[in-house]
C-alpha positions in Angstrom: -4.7 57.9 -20.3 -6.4 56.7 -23.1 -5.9 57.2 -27.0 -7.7 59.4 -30.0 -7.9 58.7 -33.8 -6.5 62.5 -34.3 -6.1 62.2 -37.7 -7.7 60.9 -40.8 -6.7 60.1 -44.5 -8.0 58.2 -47.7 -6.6 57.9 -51.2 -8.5 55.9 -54.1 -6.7 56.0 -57.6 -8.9 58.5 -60.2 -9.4 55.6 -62.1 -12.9 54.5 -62.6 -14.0 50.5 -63.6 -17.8 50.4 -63.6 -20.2 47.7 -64.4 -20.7 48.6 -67.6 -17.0 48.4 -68.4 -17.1 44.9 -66.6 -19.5 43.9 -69.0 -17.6 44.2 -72.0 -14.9 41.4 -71.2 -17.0 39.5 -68.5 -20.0 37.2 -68.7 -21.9 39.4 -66.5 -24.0 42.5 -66.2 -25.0 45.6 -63.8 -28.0 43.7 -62.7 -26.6 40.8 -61.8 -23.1 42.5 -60.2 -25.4 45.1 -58.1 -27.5 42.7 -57.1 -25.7 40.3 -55.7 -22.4 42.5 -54.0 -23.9 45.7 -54.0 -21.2 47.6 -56.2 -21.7 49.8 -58.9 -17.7 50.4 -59.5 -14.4 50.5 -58.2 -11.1 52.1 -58.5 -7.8 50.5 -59.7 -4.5 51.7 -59.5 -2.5 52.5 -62.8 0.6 50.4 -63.3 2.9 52.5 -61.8 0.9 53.3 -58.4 2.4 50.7 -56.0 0.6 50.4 -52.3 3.1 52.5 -50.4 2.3 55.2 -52.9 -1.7 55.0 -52.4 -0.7 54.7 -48.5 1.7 58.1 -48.5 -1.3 59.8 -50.1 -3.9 59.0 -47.5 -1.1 59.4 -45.0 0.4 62.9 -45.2 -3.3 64.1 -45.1 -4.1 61.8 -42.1 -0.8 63.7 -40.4 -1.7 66.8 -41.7 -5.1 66.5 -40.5 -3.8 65.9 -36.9 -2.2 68.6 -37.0 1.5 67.1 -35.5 4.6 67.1 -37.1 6.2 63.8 -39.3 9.2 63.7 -37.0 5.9 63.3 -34.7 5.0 59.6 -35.3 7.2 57.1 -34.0 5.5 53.9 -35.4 4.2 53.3 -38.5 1.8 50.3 -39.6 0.9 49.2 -42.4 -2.1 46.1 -43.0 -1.6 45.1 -46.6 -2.5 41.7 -48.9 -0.7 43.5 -51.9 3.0 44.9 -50.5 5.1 46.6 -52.6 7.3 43.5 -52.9 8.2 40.8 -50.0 11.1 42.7 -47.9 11.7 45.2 -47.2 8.3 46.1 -45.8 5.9 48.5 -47.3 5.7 50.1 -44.2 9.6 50.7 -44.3 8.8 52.4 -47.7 6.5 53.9 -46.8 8.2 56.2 -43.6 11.1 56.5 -46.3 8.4 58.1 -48.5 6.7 60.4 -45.8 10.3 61.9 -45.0 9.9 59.8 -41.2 13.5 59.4 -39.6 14.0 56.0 -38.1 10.4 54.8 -37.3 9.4 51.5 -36.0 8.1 50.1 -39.2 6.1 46.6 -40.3 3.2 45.0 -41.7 1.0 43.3 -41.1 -0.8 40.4 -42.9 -4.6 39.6 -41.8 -5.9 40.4 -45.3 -9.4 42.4 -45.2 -9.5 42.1 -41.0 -5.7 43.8 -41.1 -6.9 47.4 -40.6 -8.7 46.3 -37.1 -5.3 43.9 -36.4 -2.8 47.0 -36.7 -5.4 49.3 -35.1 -5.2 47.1 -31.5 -1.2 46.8 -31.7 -1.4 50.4 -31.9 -3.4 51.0 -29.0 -1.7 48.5 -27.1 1.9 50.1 -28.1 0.5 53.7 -27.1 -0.9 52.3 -23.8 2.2 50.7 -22.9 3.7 53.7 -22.9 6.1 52.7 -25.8 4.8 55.5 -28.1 2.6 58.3 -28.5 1.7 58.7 -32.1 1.3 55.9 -34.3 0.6 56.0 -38.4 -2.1 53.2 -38.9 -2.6 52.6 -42.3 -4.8 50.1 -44.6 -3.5 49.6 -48.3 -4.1 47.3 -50.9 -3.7 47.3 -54.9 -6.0 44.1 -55.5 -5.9 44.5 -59.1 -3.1 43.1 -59.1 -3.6 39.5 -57.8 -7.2 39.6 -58.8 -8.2 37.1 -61.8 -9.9 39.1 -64.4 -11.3 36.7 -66.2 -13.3 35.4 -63.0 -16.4 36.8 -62.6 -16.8 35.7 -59.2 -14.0 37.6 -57.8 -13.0 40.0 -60.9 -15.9 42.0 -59.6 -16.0 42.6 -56.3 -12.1 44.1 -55.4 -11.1 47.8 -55.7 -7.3 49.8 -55.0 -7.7 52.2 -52.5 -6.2 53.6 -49.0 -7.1 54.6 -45.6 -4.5 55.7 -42.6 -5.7 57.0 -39.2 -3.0 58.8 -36.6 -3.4 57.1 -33.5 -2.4 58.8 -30.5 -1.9 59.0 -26.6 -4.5 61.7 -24.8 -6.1 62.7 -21.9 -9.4 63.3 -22.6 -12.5 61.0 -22.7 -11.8 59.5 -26.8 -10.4 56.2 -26.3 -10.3 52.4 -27.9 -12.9 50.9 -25.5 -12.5 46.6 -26.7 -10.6 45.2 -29.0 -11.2 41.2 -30.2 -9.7 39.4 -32.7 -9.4 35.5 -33.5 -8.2 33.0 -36.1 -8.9 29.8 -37.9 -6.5 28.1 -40.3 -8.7 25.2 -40.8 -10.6 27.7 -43.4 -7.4 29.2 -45.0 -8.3 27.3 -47.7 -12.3 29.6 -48.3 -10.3 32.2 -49.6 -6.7 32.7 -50.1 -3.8 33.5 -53.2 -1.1 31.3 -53.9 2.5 33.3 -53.9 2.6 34.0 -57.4 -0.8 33.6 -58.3 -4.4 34.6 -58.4 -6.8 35.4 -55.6 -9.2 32.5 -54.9 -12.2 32.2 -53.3 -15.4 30.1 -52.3 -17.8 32.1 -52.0 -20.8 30.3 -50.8 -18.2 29.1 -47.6 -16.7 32.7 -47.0 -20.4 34.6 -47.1 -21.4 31.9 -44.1 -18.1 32.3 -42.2 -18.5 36.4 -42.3 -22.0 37.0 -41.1 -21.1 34.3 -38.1 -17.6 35.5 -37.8 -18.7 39.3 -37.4 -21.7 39.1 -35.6 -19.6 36.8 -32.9 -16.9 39.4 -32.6 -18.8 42.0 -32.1 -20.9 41.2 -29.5 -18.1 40.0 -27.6 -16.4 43.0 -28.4 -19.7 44.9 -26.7 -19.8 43.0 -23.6 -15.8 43.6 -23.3 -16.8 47.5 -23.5 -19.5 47.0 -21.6 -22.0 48.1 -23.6 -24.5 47.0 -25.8 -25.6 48.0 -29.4 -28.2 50.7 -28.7 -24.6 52.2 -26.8 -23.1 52.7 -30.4 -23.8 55.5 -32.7 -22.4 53.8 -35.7 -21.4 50.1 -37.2 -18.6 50.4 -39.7 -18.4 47.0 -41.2 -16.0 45.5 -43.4 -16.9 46.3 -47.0 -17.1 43.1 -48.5 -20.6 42.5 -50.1 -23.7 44.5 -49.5 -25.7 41.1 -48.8 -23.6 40.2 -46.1 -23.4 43.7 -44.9 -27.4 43.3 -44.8 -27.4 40.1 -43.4 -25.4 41.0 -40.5 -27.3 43.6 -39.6 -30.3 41.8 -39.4 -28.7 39.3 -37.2 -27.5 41.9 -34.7 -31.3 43.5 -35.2 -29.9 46.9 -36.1 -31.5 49.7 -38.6 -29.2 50.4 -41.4 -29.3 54.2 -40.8 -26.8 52.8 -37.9 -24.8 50.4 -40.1 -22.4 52.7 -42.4 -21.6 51.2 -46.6 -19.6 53.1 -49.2 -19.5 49.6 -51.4 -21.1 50.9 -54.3 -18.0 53.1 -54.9 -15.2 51.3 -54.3 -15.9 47.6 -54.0 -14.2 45.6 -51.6 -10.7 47.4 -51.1 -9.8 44.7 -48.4 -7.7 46.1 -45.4 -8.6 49.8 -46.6 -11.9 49.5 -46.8 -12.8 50.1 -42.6 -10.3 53.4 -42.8 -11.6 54.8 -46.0 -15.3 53.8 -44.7 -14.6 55.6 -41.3 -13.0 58.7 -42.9 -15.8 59.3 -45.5 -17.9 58.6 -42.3 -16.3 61.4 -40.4 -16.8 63.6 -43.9 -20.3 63.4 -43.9 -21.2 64.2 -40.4 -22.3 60.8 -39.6 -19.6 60.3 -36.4 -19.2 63.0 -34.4 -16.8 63.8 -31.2 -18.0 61.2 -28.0 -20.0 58.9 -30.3 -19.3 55.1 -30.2 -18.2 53.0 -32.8 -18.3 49.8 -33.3 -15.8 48.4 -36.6 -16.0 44.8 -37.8 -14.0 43.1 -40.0 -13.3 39.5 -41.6 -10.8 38.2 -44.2 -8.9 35.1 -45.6 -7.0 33.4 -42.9 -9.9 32.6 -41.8 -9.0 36.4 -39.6 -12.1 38.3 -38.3 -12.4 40.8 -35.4 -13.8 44.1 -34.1 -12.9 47.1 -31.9 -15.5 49.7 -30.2 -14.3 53.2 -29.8 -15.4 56.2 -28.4 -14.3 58.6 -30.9 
């Protein structure tokens, strides 16, 4: 028995911040922006879009698109920085939202390496034999703990949403390795206050994601038994286009195998490996049997990667 991403889903607000508007109440520019994170603009969710709502969006199409019914899904995940509000969960919202009837429901906290986090408790719930369908789901509404009148942070995060249906199967698709580690002793690199502001050091946090990603991944390889001219396509967080780069230089790969969607949404945190694996899919890039490697890094310090055979 093994288990298949059956469906996909992605929801970014229609709202539109670009460089240029980022100009006009920042002490910045395109050039310098572009250069430097590799976005060109972002979307942000109006006031009343909370990140249950962006989630249901890019989760009825993720269940529509596997073709199962709600009553289906027996488990629903969701990896958020930005819940709807402290309890209940957003993940209890959201199954209230999608019409679900008594789910297991909870969230998880692992910031931008959260997707890859709910990802392995959902393999390991379907593999137990606990469940057979699971809602996984990546959600964040940044904009909202995001400083705007730091430039160093104001321009990097985006709203968006990405949910995969996760589900038992008999034939060859399966989650291959999973790996994922933790380090306090950096909480402090980046991290929000209750109540406050995202902060970050960014010099620190670009070091500790090329080493933290490039660690995990290879391990994740050799736990798959594999190695990287095994996988068809790297989906990497989508944090910064230079450390995006960077990795792949360490791990000696081209970048028509490494997979970036940065310079439309900006750093959308735990959505941003969903919504980059569902454009992915879109665009012919994955197809059926290839392997996947994701990879993934966020405040905590939380990092970790999964290979797949899709």
């Amino acid at each position: 028995m093994g288990v298949e991403i059956t469906g996909i889903g992605m929801y970014v607000p229609p709202r539109v911040i670009t460089n240029q508007d980022l100009e006009k109440i920042l002490d910045t520019s395109d050039e310098w922006i572009t250069t430097r994170t590799g976005i060109k603009e972002r979307r942000i969710a109006e006031e009343w879009e909370k990140t249950s709502d962006l989630a249901k969006k890019a989760s009825e199409e993720a269940i529509n698109s596997a073709n199962i019914n709600k009553s289906d899904i027996q488990a629903v995940i969701v990896a958020t920085s930005t819940p709807d509000m402290i309890f209940p969960s957003t993940a209890a919202l959201l199954a209230d939202k999608l019409g679900l009837k008594k789910p297991m429901a909870f969230d998880i906290s692992a910031a931008c390496s959260g997707f890859i986090y709910a990802l392995t408790i959902a393999n390991s719930f379907i593999k137990s034999g606990q469940f057979e369908n699971v809602l996984v789901v990546g959600a964040e509404v940044f904009s909202r703990i995001i400083d705007w009148e730091d430039r160093s942070t104001a321009v990097i995060f985006g709203d968006g949403a990405g949910a995969v249906v996760l589900s038992k199967t008999e034939n060859d698709s399966d989650i291959l390795s999973t790996v994922m580690h933790s380090d306090g002793s950096h909480g402090n690199s980046l991290y929000c206050p209750v109540g406050e502001k995202l902060r970050m050091k960014g010099r620190e946090t670009f070091k500790l994601a090329i080493k933290s990603m490039e660690e995990s991944s290879l391990q994740a390889l050799k736990e798959a038994n594999l190695t990287l001219n095994d996988i068809d396509l790297v989906i990497p967080h989508q944090a910064n286009i230079r450390i995006i780069d960077a990795l792949a230089e360490r791990l000696k790969l081209d970048k028509s195998k490494v997979f970036s969607n940065i310079h439309k949404y900006g750093n959308t945190s735990a959505a941003s490996i969903p919504i980059a694996f569902y454009e992915a899919v879109k665009e012919k890039r994955i197809k059926k049997g290839d392997n996947i490697l994701f990879t993934a890094f966020g405040g905590g310090l939380t990092w970790g990667s999964i290979v797949l055979k899709y």
